[in-house]
C-alpha positions as CSV (number, residue, x, y, z in Angstrom):
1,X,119.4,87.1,114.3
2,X,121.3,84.0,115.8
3,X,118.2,81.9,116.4
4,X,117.0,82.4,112.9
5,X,120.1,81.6,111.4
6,X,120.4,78.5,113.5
7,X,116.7,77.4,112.7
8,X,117.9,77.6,108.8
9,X,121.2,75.8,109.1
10,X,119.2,73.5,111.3
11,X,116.3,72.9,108.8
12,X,119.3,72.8,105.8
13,X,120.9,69.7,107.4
14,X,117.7,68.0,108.2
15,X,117.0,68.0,104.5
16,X,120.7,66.9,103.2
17,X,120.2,64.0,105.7
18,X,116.1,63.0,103.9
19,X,117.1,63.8,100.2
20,X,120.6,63.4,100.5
21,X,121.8,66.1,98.2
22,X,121.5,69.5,99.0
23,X,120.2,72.7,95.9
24,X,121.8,75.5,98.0
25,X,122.4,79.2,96.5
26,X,123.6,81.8,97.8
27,X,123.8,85.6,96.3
28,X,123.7,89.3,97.0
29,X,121.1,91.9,96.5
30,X,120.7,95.8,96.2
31,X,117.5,97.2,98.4
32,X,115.3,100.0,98.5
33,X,113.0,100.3,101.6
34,X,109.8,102.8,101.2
35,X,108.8,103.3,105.0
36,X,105.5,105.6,104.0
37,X,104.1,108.7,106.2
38,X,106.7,107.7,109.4
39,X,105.6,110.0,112.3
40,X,106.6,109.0,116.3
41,X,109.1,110.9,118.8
42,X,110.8,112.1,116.4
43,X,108.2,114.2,114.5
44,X,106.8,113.8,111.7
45,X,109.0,112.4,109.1
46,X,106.9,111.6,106.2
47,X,107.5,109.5,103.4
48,X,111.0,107.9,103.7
49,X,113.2,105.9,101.3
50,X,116.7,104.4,101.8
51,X,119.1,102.1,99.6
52,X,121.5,98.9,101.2
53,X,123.3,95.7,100.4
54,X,122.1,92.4,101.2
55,X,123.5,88.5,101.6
56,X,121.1,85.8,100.5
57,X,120.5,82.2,100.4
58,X,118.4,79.6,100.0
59,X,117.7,75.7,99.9
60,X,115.3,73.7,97.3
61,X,112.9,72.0,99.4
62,X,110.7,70.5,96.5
63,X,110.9,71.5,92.4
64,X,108.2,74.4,93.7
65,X,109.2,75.2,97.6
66,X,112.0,76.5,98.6
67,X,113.3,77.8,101.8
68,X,115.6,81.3,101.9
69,X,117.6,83.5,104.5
70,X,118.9,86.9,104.2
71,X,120.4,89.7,105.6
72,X,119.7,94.4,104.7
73,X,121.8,96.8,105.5
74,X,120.4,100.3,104.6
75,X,121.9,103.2,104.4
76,X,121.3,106.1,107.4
77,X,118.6,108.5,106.8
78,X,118.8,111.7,107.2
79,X,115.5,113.7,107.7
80,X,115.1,118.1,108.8
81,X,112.1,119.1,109.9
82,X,111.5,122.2,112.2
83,X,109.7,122.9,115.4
84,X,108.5,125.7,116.9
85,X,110.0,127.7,120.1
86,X,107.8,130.1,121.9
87,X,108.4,132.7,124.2
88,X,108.3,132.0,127.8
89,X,105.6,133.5,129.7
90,X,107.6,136.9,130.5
91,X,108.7,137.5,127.4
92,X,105.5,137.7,125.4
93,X,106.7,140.4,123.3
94,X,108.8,138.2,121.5
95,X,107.8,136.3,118.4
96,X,108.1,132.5,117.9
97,X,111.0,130.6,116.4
98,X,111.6,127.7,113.9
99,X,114.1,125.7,115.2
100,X,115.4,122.9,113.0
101,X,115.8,119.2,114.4
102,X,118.2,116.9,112.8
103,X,117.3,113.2,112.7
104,X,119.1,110.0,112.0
105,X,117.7,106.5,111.3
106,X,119.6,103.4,110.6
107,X,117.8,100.2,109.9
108,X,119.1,96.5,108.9
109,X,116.9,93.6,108.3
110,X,117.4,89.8,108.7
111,X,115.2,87.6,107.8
112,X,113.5,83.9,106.6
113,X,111.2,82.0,105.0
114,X,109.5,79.9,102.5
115,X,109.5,80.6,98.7
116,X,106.9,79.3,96.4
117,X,106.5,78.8,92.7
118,X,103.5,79.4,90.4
119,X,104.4,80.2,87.3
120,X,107.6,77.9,86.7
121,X,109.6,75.9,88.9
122,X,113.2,75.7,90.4
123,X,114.9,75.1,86.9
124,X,113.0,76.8,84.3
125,X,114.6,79.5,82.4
126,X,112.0,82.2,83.8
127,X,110.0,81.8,86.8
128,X,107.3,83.8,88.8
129,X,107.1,82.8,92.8
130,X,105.1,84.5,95.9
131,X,107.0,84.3,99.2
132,X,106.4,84.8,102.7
133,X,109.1,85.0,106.1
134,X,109.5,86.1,109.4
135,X,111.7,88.6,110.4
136,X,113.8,91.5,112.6
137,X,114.3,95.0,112.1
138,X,116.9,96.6,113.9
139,X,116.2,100.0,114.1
140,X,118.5,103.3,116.0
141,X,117.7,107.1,115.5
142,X,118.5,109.8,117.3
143,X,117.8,113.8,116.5
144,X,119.2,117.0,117.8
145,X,117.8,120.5,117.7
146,X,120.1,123.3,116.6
147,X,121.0,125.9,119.1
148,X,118.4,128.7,120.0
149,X,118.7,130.8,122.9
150,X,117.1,128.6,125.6
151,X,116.3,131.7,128.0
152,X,114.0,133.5,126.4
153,X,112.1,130.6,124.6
154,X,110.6,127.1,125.1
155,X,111.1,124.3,122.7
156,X,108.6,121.1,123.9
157,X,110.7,118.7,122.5
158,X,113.5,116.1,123.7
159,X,116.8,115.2,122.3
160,X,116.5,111.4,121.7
161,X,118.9,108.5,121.0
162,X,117.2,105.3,121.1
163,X,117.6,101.0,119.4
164,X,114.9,98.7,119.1
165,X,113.9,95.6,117.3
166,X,110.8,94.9,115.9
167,X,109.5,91.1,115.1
168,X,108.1,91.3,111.3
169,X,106.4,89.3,108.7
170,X,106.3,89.7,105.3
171,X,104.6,88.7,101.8
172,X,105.4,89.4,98.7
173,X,105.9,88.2,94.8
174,X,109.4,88.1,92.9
175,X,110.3,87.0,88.8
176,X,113.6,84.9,88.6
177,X,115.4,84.4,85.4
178,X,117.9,81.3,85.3
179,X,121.1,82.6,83.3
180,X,123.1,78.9,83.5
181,X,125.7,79.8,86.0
182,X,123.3,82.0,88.4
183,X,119.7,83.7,88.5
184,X,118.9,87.0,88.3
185,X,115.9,87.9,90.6
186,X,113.9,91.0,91.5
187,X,111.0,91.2,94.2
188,X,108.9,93.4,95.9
189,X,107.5,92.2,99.4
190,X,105.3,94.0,102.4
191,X,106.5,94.1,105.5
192,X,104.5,94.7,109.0
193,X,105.2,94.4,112.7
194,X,104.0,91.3,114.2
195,X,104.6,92.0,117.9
196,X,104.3,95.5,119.6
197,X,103.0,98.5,118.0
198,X,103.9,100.9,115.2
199,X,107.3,101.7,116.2
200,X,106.8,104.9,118.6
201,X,110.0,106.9,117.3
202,X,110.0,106.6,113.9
203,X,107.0,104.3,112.6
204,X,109.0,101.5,111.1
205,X,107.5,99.4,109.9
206,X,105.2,98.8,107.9
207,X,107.5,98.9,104.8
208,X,108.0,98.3,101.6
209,X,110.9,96.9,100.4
210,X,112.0,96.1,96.4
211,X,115.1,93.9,95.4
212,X,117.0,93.1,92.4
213,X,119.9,90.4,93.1
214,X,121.4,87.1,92.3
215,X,121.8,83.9,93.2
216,X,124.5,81.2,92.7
217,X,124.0,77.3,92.7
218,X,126.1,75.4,95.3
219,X,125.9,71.7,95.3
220,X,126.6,69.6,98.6
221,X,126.2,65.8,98.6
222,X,126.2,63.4,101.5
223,X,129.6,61.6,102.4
224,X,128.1,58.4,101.7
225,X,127.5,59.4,98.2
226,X,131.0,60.6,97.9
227,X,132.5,57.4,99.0
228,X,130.4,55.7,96.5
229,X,131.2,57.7,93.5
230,X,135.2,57.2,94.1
231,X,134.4,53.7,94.8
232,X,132.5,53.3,91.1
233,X,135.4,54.7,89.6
């Protein structure tokens, strides 16, 4: 998360210093990831789908290109599924068990990239844009069975607590609608893992994630502009 963050404050000042004033914006966005079929050590989890808040910005590169940086945070999920105990080998008279286990995911995504128009530009009043960044998910689960009585069956299954990150990339399309004092945006993009394979706990990613946020214009000039503008008046 720090080196990408440096890289875009890095890239951000490079550009002041060429065009010498800056078309920042910075916003906030609601999230809903789609994570589809997840199965790892956690069982199979299926299909799941959590909400979170976000922190954007970005930094006009050209009238059609710019470059952006953002930050998920997504709500835990919660996911029941049951396994099944068995007798141990003296105790065959006894039927088999469903024993529920209780897993919890939490997930937060930072990311960066490059934005780029093709319907539209940077000021029109409605734009369409594809995009495409690089990425980190951070990713901890854990589950725990409920209690069964552990001396006459046999659950094959560990209690696990576990983090990882996962290096991403992502694609994806978005429609932006300039409202004067900020713009409106919503955007769908595809996320995959880029290093490693499909995460062994819980399968995340590949992803999909849809966002609907805004963003507000912050203008920084150069100090040598400043000094001439006072000095013109």
């Amino acid at each position: 998360m720090r080196v990408l963050v440096r890289v875009f404050v890095m890239l951000i000042y490079i550009l002041i210093c060429i065009n010498g004033e800056a078309q920042l914006s910075g916003g906030g966005n609601i999230s809903c990831v789609w994570m589809p079929q997840s199965k790892g050590k956690l069982g199979e989890l299926g299909d799941l789908t959590t909400v979170g808040l976000g922190i954007n910005s970005d930094f006009q590169v050209r009238k059609k290109v710019n470059i952006y940086a953002g930050f998920n945070y997504y709500l835990p999920i919660r996911h029941v599924h049951y396994l099944t105990a068995t007798p141990k080998n003296n105790l065959s008279s006894l039927s088999n068990k469903l024993v529920a286990n209780n897993s919890r995911i939490s997930t937060s995504h930072v990311y960066s990239g490059i934005r780029g128009y093709f319907a539209g530009d940077n000021n029109s009043e409605v734009a369409l844009y594809g995009l495409a960044d690089l990425g980190g998910w951070f990713v901890s689960g854990r589950s725990k069975v409920d209690d069964f009585d552990r001396e006459t069956l046999h659950l094959d299954h560990s209690e696990l607590k576990y983090r990882t990150i996962i290096l991403t990339g992502a694609g994806g399309v978005g429609l932006e609608r300039n409202l004067k004092t900020f713009k409106f945006f919503l955007e769908t993009r595809v996320n995959f893992a880029l290093i490693g394979k499909r995460n062994e706990y819980n399968g995340v990613p590949p992803s999909i994630d849809f966002n609907v946020g805004v963003r507000f214009p912050i203008k920084i000039k150069k100090k040598e502009e400043e000094e001439e503008e006072k000095g013109e008046e």
